[in-house]
N, C-alpha and C positions, 0 to 999 in steps of 0.2 A: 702616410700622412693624409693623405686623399680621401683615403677608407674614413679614418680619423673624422676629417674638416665635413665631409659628407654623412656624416652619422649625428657630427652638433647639428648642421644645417637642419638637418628630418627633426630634431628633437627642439629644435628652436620654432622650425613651422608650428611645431603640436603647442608648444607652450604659447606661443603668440597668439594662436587660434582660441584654447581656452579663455585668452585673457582678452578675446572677443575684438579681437584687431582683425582689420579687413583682410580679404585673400591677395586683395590687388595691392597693400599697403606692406605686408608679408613678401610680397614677391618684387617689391621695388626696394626693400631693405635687403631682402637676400640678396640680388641682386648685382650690390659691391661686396660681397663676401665677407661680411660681417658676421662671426662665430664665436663673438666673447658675448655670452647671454646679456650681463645687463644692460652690453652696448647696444647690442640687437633690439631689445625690450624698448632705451629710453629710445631712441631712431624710430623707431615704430610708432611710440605713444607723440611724440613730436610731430609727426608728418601728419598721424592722425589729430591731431589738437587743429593741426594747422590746416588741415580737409574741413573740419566739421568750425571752424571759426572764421576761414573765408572758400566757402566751397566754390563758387563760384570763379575766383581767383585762381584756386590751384588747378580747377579743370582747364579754364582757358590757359594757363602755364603748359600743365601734360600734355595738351595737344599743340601749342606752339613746340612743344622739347620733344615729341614728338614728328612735328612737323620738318625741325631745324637736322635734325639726329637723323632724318630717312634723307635729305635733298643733302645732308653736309657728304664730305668723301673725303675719310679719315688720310689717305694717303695723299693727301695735298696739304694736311698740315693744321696749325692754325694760327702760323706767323701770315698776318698781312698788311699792305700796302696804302696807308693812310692817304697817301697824294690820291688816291682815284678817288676815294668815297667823298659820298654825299652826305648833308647832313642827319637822315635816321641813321646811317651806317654808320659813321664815329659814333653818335650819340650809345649805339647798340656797343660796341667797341669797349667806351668809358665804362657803361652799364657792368660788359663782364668785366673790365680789368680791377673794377672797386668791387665785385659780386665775388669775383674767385680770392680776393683778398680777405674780404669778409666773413666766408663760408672758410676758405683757410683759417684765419683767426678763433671762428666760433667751431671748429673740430679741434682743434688743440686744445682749448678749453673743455670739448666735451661739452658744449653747448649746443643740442641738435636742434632745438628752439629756433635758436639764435639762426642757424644755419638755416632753417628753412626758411625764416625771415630775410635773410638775405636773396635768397632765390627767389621768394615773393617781386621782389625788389625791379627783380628782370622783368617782369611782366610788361609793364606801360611799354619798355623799349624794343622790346621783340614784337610786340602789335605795333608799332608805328613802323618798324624795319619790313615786317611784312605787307601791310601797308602802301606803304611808300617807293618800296624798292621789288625790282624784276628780277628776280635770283638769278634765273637763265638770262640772262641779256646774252645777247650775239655777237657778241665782245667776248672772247675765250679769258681774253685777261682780267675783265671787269668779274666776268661770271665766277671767273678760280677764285679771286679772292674774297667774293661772297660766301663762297662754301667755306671758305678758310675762316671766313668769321663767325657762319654756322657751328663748323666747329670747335672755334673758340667756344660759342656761347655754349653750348652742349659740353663743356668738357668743365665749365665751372662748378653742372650738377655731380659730375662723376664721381666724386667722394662721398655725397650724400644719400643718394638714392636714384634709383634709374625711374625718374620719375614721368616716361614714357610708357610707363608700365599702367600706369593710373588712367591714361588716356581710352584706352581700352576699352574699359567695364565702366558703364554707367549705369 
């Protein structure tokens, strides 16, 4: 099955590529192991529509989801602790709980539009969290459950695209 899932993957790179989709926008779809072609295709043509109509947006996104996804530390989870936080950190918090519901909603649809729209959504609240807030605070407890919410927010992209990938190649 492996052999299998790794032999769409190489023949979905090639089809992607003729059909003139970026190498960074291929590699953030492959990414969640996406190997039913037209899923692949419309995921692809989505994220791209959604690059080239707010570029600007999706870079500063990639390198926050980049930013949140290297400082978050998956084995602490990303159940956390509302009584500490401050207000960009709920605000961030609300941001993914209505973002993962959304992007939930618009993949069951098969809506990948919709889905990256929804992760557009994050942007304002991830710059004002980093911003406003000291992720390492010297507070072991303050500081844990920032990562916990890092990786909340990092884990609403995870069905869509590892769109850390994007942050890369400019």
């Amino acid at each position: 099955q492996a052999q299998v899932e790794k032999f769409f993957a190489g023949r979905l790179n090639t089809i992607a590529k003729d059909e003139k989709i970026s190498p960074d926008t291929i590699e953030a779809v492959s990414s969640v192991g996406v190997i039913d072609p037209e899923e692949f295709l419309e995921r692809a043509h989505a994220l791209e529509d959604a690059r080239r109509d707010q570029p600007e947006l999706f870079d500063d996104l990639a390198t926050a989801y980049a930013r949140a996804a290297h400082l978050g530390d998956a084995k602490l989870g990303v159940e956390v602790d509302e009584s500490i936080m401050g207000d960009a950190e709920r605000a961030l918090l609300d941001a993914c709980q209505k973002g993962s519901e959304n992007v939930e909603k618009a993949l069951g649809e098969a809506d990948y539009r919709g889905a990256c729209k929804a992760l557009a959504e994050l942007r304002e609240p991830i710059d004002r969290f980093f911003d406003d807030v000291l992720v390492m605070d010297e507070d072991t407890v303050v500081r844990e459950n920032r990562l916990r919410l890092l990786n909340r927010f990092a884990s609403v992209f995870s069905g869509v695209a590892n769109i850390g990938v994007l942050s890369k190649k400019k």
